[in-house]
C-alpha positions as CSV (number, residue, x, y, z in Angstrom):
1,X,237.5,63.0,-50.6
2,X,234.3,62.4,-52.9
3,X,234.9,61.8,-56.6
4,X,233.2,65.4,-57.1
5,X,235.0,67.1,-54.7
6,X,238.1,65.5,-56.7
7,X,237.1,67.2,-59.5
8,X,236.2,70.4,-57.7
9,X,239.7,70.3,-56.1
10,X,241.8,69.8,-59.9
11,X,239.7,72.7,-61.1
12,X,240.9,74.6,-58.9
13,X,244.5,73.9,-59.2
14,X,244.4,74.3,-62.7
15,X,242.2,77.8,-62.6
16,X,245.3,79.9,-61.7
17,X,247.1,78.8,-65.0
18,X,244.0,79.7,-66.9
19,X,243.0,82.8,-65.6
20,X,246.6,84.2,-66.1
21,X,247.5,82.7,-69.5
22,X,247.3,85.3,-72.2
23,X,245.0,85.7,-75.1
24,X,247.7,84.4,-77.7
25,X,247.8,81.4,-75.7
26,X,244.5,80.4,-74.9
27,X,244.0,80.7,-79.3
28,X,246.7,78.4,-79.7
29,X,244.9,76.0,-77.1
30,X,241.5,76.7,-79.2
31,X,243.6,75.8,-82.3
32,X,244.5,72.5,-81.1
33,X,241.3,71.4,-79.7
34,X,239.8,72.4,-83.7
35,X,242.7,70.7,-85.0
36,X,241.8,67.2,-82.8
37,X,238.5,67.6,-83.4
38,X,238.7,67.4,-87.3
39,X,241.3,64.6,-86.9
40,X,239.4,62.5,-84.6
41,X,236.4,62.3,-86.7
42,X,235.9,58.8,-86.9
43,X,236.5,57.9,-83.7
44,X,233.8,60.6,-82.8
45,X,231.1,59.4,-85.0
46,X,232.4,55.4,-83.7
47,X,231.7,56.7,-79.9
48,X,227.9,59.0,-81.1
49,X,227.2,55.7,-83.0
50,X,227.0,53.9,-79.4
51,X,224.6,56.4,-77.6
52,X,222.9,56.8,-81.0
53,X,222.1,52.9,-80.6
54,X,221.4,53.0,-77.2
55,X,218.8,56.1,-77.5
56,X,217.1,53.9,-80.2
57,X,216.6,50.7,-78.1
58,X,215.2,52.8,-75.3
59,X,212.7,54.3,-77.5
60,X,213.8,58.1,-77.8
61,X,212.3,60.3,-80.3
62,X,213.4,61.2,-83.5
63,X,213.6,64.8,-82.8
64,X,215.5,64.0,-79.7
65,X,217.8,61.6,-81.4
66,X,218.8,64.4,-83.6
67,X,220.0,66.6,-81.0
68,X,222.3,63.1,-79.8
69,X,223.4,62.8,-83.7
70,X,227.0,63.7,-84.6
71,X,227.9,63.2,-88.4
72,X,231.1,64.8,-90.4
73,X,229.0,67.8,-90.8
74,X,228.4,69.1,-87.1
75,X,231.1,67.8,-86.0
76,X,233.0,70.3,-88.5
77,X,230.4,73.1,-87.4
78,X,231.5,72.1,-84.2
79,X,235.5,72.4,-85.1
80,X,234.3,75.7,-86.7
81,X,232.7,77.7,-83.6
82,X,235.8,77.0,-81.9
83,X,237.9,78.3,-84.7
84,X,235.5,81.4,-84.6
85,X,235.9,81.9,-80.7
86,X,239.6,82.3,-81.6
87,X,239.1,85.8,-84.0
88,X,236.7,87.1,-81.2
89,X,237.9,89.3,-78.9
90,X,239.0,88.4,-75.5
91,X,237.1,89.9,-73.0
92,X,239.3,89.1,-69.8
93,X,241.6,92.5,-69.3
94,X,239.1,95.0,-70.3
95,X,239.0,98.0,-68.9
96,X,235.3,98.3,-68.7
97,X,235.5,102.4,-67.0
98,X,237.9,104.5,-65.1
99,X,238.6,107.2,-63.0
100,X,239.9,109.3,-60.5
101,X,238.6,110.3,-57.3
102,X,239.2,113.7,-56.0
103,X,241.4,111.9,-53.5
104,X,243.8,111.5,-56.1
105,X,242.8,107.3,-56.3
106,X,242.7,106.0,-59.6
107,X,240.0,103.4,-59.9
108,X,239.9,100.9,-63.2
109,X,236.8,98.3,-63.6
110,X,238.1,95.7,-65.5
111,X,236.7,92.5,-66.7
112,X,238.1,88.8,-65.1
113,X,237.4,85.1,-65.5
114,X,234.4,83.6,-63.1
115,X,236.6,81.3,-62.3
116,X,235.4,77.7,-61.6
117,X,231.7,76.8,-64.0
118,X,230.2,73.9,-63.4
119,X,227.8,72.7,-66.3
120,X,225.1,70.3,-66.3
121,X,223.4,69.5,-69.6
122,X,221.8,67.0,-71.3
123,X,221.8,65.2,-74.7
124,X,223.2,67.4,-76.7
125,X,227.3,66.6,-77.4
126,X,228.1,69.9,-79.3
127,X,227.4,71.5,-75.5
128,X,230.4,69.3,-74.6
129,X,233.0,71.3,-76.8
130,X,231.4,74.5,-77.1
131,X,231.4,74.8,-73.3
132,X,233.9,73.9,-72.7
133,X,235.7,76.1,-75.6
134,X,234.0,79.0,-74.3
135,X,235.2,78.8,-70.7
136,X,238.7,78.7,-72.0
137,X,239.0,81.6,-73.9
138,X,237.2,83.5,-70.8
139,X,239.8,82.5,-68.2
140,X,237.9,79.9,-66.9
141,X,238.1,76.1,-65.5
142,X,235.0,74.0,-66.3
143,X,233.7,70.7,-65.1
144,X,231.1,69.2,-67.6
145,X,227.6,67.2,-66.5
146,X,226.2,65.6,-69.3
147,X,223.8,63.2,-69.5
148,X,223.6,59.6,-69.8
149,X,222.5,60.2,-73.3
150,X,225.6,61.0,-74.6
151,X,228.0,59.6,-72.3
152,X,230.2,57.7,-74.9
153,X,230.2,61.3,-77.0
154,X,231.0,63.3,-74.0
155,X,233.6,61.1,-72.9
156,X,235.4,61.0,-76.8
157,X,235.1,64.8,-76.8
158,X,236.3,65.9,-73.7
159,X,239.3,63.4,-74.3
160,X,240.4,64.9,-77.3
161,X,240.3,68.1,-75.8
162,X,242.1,67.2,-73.0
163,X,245.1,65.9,-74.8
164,X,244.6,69.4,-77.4
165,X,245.0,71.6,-74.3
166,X,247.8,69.1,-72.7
167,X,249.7,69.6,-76.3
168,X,249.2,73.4,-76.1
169,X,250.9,74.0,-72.4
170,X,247.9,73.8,-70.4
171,X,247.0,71.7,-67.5
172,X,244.4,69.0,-68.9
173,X,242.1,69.8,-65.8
174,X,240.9,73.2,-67.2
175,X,238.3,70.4,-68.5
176,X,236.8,67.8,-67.1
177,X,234.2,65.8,-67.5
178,X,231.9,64.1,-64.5
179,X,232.0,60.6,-66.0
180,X,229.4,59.4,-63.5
181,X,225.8,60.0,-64.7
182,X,224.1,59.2,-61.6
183,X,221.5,61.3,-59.9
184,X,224.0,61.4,-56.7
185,X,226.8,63.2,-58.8
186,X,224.6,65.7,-60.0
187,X,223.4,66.8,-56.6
188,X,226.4,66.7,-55.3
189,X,227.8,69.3,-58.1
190,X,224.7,71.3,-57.0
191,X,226.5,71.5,-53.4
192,X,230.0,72.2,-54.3
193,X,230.1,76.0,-53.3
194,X,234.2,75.6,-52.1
195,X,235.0,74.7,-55.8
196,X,232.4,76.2,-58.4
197,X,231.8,80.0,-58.5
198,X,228.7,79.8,-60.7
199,X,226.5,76.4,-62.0
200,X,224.5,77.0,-65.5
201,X,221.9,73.9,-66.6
202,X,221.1,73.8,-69.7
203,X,218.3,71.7,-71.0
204,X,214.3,70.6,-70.6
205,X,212.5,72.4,-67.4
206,X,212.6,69.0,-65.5
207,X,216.6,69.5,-65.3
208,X,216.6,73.4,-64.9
209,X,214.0,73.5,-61.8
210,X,215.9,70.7,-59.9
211,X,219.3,73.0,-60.4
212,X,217.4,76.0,-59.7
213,X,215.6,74.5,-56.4
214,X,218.5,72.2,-55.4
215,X,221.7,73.8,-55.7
216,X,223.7,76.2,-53.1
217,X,226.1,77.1,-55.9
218,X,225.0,80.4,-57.6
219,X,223.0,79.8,-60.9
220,X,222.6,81.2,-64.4
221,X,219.2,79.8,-65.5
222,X,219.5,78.7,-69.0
223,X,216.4,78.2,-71.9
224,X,213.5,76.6,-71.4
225,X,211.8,77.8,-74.7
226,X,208.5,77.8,-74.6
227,X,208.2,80.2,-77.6
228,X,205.5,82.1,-79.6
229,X,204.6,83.4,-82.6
230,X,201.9,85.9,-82.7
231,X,200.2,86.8,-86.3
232,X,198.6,90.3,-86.0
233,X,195.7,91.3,-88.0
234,X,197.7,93.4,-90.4
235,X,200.5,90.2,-90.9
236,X,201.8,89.6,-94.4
237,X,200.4,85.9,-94.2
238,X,202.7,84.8,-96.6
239,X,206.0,85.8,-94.3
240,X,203.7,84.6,-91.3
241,X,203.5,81.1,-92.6
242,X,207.3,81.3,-93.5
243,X,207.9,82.1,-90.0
244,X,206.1,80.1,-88.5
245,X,207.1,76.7,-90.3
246,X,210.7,77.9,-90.1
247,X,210.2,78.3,-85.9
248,X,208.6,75.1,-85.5
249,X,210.0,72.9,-88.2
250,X,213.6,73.7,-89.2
251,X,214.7,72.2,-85.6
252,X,212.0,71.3,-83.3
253,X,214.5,70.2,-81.0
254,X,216.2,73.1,-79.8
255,X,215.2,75.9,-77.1
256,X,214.2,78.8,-79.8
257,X,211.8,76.7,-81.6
258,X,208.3,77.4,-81.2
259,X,205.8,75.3,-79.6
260,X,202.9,78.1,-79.7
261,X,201.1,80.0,-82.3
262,X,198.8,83.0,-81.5
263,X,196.9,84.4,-84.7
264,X,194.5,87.0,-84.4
265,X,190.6,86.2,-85.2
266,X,190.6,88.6,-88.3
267,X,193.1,86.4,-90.0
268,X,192.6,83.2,-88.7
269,X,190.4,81.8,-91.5
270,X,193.1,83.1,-94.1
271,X,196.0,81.8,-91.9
272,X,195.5,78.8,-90.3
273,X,194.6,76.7,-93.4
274,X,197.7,78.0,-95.1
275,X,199.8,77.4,-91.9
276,X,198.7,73.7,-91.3
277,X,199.2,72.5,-95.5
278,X,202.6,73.7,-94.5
279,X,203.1,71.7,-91.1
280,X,201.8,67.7,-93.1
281,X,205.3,67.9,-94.8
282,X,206.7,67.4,-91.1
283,X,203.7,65.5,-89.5
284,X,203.2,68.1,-86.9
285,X,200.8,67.5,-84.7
286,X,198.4,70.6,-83.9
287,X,196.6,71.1,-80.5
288,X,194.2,74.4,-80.7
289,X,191.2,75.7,-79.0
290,X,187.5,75.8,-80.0
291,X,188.3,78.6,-83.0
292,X,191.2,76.6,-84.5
293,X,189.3,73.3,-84.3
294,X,186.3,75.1,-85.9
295,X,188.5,76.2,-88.8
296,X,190.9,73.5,-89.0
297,X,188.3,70.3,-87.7
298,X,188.6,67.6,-86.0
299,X,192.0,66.7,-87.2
300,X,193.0,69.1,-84.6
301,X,193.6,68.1,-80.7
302,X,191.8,70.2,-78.1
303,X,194.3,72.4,-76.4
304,X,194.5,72.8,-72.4
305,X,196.8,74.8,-70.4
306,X,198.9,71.7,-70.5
307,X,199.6,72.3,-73.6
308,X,199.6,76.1,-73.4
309,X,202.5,76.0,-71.0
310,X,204.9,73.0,-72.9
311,X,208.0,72.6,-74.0
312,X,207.1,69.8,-77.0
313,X,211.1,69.4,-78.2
314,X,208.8,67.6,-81.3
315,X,206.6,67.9,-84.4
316,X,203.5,69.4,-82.3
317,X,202.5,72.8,-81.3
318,X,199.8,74.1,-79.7
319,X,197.5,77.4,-81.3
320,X,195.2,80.1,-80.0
321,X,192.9,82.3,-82.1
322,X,193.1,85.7,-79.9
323,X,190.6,88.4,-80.4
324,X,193.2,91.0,-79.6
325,X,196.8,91.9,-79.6
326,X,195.9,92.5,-75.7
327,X,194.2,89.2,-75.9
328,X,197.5,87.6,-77.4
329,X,200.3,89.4,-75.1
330,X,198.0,88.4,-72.2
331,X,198.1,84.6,-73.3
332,X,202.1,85.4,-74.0
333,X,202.6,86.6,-70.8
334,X,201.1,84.0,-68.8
335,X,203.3,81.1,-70.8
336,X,206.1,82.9,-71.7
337,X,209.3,81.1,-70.4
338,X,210.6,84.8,-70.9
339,X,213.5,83.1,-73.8
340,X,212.5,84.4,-77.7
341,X,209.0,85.4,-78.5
342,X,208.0,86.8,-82.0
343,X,205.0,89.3,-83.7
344,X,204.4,89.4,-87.6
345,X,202.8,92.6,-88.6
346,X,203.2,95.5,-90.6
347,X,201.7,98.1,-88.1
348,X,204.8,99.8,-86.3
349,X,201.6,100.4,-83.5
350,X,201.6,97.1,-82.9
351,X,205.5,96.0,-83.3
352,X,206.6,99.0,-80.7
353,X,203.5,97.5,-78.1
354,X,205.1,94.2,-78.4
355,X,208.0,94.8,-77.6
356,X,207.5,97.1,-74.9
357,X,204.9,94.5,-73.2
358,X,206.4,91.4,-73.5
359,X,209.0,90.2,-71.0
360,X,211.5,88.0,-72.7
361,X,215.2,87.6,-73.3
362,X,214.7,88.1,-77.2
363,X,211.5,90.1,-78.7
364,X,211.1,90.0,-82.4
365,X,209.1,91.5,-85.2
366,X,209.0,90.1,-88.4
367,X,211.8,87.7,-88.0
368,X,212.1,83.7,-86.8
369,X,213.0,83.0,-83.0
370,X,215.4,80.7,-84.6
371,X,217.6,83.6,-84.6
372,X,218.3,83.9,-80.8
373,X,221.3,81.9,-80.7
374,X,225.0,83.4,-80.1
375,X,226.6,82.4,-83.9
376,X,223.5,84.2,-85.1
377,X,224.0,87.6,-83.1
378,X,227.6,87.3,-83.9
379,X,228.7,86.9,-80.5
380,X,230.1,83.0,-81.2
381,X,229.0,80.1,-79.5
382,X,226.7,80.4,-76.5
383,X,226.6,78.6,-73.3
384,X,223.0,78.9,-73.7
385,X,220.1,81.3,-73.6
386,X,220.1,83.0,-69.8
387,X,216.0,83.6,-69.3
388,X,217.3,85.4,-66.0
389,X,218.0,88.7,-65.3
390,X,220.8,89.1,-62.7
391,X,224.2,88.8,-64.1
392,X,223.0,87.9,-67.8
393,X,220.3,87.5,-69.8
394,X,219.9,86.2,-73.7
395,X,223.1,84.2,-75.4
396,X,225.8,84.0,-73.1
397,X,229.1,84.6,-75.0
398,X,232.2,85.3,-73.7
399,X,231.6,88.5,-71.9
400,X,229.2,87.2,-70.1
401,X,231.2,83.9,-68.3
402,X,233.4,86.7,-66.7
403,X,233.0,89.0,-63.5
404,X,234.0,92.1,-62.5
405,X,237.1,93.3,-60.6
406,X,238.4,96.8,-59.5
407,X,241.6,97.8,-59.4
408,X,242.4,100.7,-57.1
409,X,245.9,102.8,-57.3
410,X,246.6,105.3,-55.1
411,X,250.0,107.2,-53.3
412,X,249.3,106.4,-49.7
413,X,245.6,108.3,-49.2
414,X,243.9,107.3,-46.1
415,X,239.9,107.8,-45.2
């Protein structure tokens, strides 16, 4: 038996427990990971410090380095999503509809645990105890996939979970963590349809379109965020410029950060000026067509399709003077990554045509794509952002890492 299969084999085993235990239980699990977590925050920071050092010598970027960092205060944040996961309500047991046929059955849809996830992520070792937090208080085992990134992190965190869940009654393999980082383990997850029931990536497009095209296991396509911001004619410029720093700046890191910025010709000479004083306090780096280069000069990069359709994770964005709003949705549509896109106007015209015409998981008027993001809709932690539509679609909380069941009761009917 493979390491993997291992692995697949000791999740299994320990998903019975799981999916059974009550809700009162599964808390006081979730209590004791929060508890460790806060207790062990030295030895965290001692195990980040090691991938931190190791990102720097091979010459990641700042902005990517921040995703790796783990300091006293997201590692409380952390502690505190789990301790929020614990007041929200458990889905598992829910009777989702009922009723009787005029056969006399009673049938109940309820609500169950998945069963088995597998996730594969990348540097990001808040993923780590958030997914893995998540899938407990649905009902479900989890084996973990991070990346070589944060291999020390991963290993600390799922560790001290481990034990927390040990301490609480449960079997320590309702977690687990694929310790080997090479390519071969992670296609080999990809294959394991006898042990996982669903796989979710969650990271760059380079690691979601090898799950996607690779794997056998059913997937949940998670974020790639290639986001806009479009600023209609009739945008309050000064809320524009607000949201588009806060989309591009506040974390450029992350999946519902922006890395394009439509603006429509009649505002462009008002806008762009204003928008790009804004972006030297963070360095950003703007690529834009002939319009933007005209009004902005030669400061700015020209902008190609490459650009148009990329994920930057950095201090750079790419921007479009459109003619239209039809000009703009167009140029949406053809980039989109269908995760959080966003229109700044004060014609209800306009906001209802947006969000009719675009196609994306989260559609916004007036408001930062920073927003799309599980804590923020008051759902809890996320798994991530599904950009799919079969099964779920936006932040996937806790209803959405369980399944359907049907219970049928009857007194002996035959067909």
């Amino acid at each position: 038996m493979s390491y993997i299969e291992s692995l697949g084999k000791n999740a299994k085993a320990a998903e019975l427990f799981i999916s059974s235990a009550s809700t009162a239980d599964k808390n006081n699990a979730l209590a004791e990971i929060a508890s460790a977590l806060r207790n062990n925050v030295e030895m965290i920071k001692s195990h980040n410090a090691l991938d931190l050092e190791a990102a720097k010598a091979n010459g990641m970027s700042e902005a990517m380095q921040d995703r790796l960092s783990l300091d006293e205060k997201r590692i409380e944040g952390i502690a505190a999503s789990v301790d929020q996961l614990i007041e929200l309500t458990d889905p598992v047991g829910q009777i989702v509809d009922g009723f009787t046929r005029p056969n006399g059955l009673q049938i109940l849809k309820t609500r169950v645990p998945m069963g088995v996830i597998g996730i594969i992520f990348e540097s990001r070792p808040n993923v780590t105890v958030d997914a893995a937090s998540l899938c407990l208080k649905a009902g479900n085992a989890v084996i973990l996939r991070g990346g070589k990134e944060a291999i020390n992190s991963n290993k600390c965190l799922c560790s001290i979970m481990r034990e927390a869940v040990k301490k609480a009654g449960f079997p320590e393999n309702i977690i687990q963590l694929v310790e080997d980082t090479s390519r071969e383990t992670s296609t080999a997850m990809m294959k394991m349809n006898e042990y996982l029931d669903v796989l979710i990536p969650r990271g760059g497009a380079g690691l979601i379109n090898a799950v996607v095209n690779n794997a056998t296991v059913p997937v949940i396509e998670t974020g790639v965020g290639n986001c806009h911001v479009y600023v209609d004619a009739s945008a309050d410029i000064e809320m524009a410029v607000n949201i588009a720093d806060n989309g591009k700046t506040q974390r450029p890191s992350v999946c519902n950060a922006i890395e394009n910025l439509i603006v429509h010709k009649d505002c462009a000479e008002e806008f762009l000026p204003k928008i790009a004083e804004r972006f030297k306090a963070h360095n950003v780096v703007i690529y834009g067509c002939d319009k933007t280069r005209e009004i902005l000069g030669d400061t700015v990069l020209p902008a190609s399709d490459e650009e148009y359709a990329k994920e930057f994770l950095d201090y750079k964005i790419a921007v479009k003077v459109a003619d239209s709003i039809d000009d703009a949705i167009s140029h949406i549509r053809r980039f989109t990554t269908h995760h959080s896109e966003c229109i700044v106007t004060k014609s209800l015209d306009s906001a209802r045509k947006f969000q009719k015409e675009i196609d994306a998981a989260a559609v916004y008027v007036n408001a930062s794509t920073r927003f799309t993001d599980g804590g923020e809709f008051g759902l809890g932690a996320e798994i991530g952002i599904s950009t799919q539509k079969l099964h779920a679609r936006g932040p996937m909380g806790l209803t959405e890492l369980t399944t359907i069941k049907y219970l049928i009761n009857g007194d002996g009917q035959i067909r």
